[in-house]
N, C-alpha and C positions, 0 to 999 in steps of 0.2 A: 019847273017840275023835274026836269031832267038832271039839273043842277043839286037838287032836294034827295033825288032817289039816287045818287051815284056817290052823295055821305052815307047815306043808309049802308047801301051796300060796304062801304068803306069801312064804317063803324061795326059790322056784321062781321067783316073779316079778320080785322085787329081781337075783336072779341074770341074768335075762332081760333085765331091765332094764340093767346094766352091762356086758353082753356088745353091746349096742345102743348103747349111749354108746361104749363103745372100737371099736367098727367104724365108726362114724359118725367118729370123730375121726382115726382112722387116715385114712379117703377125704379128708377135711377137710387131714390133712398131706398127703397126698400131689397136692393140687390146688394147695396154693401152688408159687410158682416163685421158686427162689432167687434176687436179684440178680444178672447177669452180670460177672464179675470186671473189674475194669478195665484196659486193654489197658497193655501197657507198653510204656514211651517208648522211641520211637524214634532208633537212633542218630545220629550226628551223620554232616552228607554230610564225603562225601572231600573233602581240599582238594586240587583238580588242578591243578599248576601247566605252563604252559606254555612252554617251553624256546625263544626267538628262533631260527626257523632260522639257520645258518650263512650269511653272504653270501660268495657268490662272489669270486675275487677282480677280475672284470671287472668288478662292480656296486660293489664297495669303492672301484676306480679312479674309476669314473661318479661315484659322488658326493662324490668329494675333490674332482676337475675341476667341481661344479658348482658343489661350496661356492668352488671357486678363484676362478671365474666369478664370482659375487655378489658378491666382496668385490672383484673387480678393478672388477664394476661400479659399484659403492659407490664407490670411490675417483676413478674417471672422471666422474661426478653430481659429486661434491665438489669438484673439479676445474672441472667445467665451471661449475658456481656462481662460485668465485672470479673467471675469467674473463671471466665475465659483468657482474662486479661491477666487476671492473677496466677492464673497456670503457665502463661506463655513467662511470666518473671520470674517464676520456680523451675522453669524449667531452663532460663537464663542462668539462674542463679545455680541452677545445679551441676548443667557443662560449664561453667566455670571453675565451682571447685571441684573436677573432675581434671580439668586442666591442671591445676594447681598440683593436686595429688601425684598425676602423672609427671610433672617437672620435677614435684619432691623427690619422687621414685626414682627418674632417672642421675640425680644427683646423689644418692645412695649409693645407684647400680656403680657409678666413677668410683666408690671408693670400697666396693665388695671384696673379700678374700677368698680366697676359694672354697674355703666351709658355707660362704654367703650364696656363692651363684652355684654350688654343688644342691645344697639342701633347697635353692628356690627352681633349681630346673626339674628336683628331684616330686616338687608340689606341682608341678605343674603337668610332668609325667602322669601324677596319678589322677589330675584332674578331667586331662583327655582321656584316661583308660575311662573313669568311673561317667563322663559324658555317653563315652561310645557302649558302652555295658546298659548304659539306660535308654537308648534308642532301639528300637524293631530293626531286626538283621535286615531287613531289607532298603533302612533307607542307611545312607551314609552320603549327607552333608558334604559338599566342596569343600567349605570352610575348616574342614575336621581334617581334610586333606592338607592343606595350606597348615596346617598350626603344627601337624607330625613334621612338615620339609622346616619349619622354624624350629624345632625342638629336636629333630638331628644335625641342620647347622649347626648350633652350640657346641659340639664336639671337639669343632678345630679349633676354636678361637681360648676352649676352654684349656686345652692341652695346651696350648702356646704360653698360657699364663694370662690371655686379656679375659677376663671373669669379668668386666662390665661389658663388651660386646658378647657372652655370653647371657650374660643375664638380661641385655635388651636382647638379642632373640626368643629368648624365654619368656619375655614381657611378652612379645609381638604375638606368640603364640596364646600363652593364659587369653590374651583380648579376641580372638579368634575362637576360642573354648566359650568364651564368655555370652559373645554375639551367636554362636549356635545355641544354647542354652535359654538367650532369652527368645530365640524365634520359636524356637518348641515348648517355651512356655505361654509363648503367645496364641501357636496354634492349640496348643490344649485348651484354651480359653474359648477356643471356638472364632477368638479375634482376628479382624481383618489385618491384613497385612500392612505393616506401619510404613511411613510413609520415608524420606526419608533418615537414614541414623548417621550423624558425621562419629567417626572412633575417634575415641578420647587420643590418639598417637597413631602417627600416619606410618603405613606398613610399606616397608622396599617389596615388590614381587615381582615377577618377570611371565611373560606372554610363552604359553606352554610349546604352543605352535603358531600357526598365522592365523591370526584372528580379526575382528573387526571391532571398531570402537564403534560405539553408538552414539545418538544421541539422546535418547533417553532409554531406560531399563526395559527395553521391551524387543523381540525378537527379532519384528520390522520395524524397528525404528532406521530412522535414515543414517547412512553409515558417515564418518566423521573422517575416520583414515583405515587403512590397513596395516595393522601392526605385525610383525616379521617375529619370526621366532625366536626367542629369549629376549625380546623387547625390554629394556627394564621400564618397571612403572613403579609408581607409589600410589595405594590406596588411601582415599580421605572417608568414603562414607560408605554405607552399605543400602539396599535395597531389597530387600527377600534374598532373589538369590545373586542378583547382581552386586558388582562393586565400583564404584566410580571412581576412577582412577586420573593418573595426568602422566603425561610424558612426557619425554627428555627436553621436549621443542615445545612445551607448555600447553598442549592441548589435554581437555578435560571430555570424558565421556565414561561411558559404560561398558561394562566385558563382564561376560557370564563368568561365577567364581569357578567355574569345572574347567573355563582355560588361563586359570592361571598357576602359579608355582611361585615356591620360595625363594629369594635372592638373597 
């Protein structure tokens, strides 16, 4: 009997036993947590296409007219280039034969007689009277000065018997009559001041007192050298009132015409 009830108990306990492991294992599953599924892709965006409003037909017209506009301006730039270009060869072409003329002239002046350089100092006298008669008493030009000290040069060289060194004094002078003439008819024009003018035949002058060369036609411009009294110079071009000159030792600058004089 004892042997009987001690499987009993045995078999009661194994049973006990495996009723405790499957409740244990159930709590055990039911504490896991399943992986969350993974989300699914997303569709693709709309492709929105946007439709150009309609342009009115008054803004259709606006900008035909403007593209008209550019290309008319286009053509007027293009235009004005060539023009440009064509004046810069006219005006090549015309100190050229300015040149010429003056080389003819001074080949003339070599072979003048005294009727020749009397009657052309005599034209050139009247042309500085009749310049200085047409100017307001109050202004009186540098340049008007300089062309009187070249047209009483003439004097000696004329009494001597040399009538082409007269008559190129006489020239230096007319070119001096000349370049006042055109700046007063420049300013009568109301026109700015040109920029600037090489003379057609380069003038001997000489530094009135000590003066300063420049380096450009302007009051304070930066000084170049100090030039001594009766310096000689030779003028190439002019500038309103300025005259660009060179000296003896080759430098080139600017000197106001009211210090300079004839040599």
């Amino acid at each position: 009997m004892d042997r009987v009830r001690q499987e009993d108990e045995r078999e009661l306990r194994v049973s006990v036993a495996r009723r405790v492991v499957t409740l244990v294992a159930v709590a055990l599953a039911g504490c896991v947590t399943a992986p969350p599924p993974e989300p699914a892709p997303l569709p693709p965006p709309a492709l929105v296409v946007t439709l150009p409003e309609p342009l009115c037909p008054a803004c259709m017209d606006q900008s035909a007219e403007i593209s008209r506009l550019r290309q008319d301006l286009a053509s007027r730039e293009s235009e004005l280039r060539d023009l440009r270009s064509s004046q810069r060869d006219q005006v090549k072409v015309i100190q050229e034969s300015k040149s010429e003329v003056t080389r003819a002239k001074a080949k003339l002046r070599r072979l003048a007689t005294q009727a020749d350089a009397a009657s052309y100092i005599a034209e050139v006298e009247v042309a500085l009277k009749a310049l200085r008669s047409s100017l307001p008493a109050t202004l009186s030009p540098p340049m008007l000065s300089l062309a009187q000290g070249f047209l009483e040069s003439t004097a000696a060289p004329f009494a001597q018997g040399d009538y082409g060194t007269a008559m190129d004094r006489a020239a230096q002078a007319e070119q001096l009559v000349s370049v006042v003439a055109d700046n007063q008819a420049a300013h009568g024009a109301r026109a700015r001041v040109p920029g600037e003018v090489p003379l057609h035949a380069t003038i001997p002058v000489k530094a009135l007192a000590e003066s300063h060369l420049r380096r450009e036609p302007l009051p304070k411009a930066p000084v170049l050298t100090v030039l001594k009294k009766d310096s000689p110079l030779v003028a190439h071009a002019y500038k309103g009132t300025w005259m660009r000159v060179e000296t003896e030792d080759g430098k080139s600058g600017w000197i106001s015409q009211a210090q300079l004089a004839a040599r």
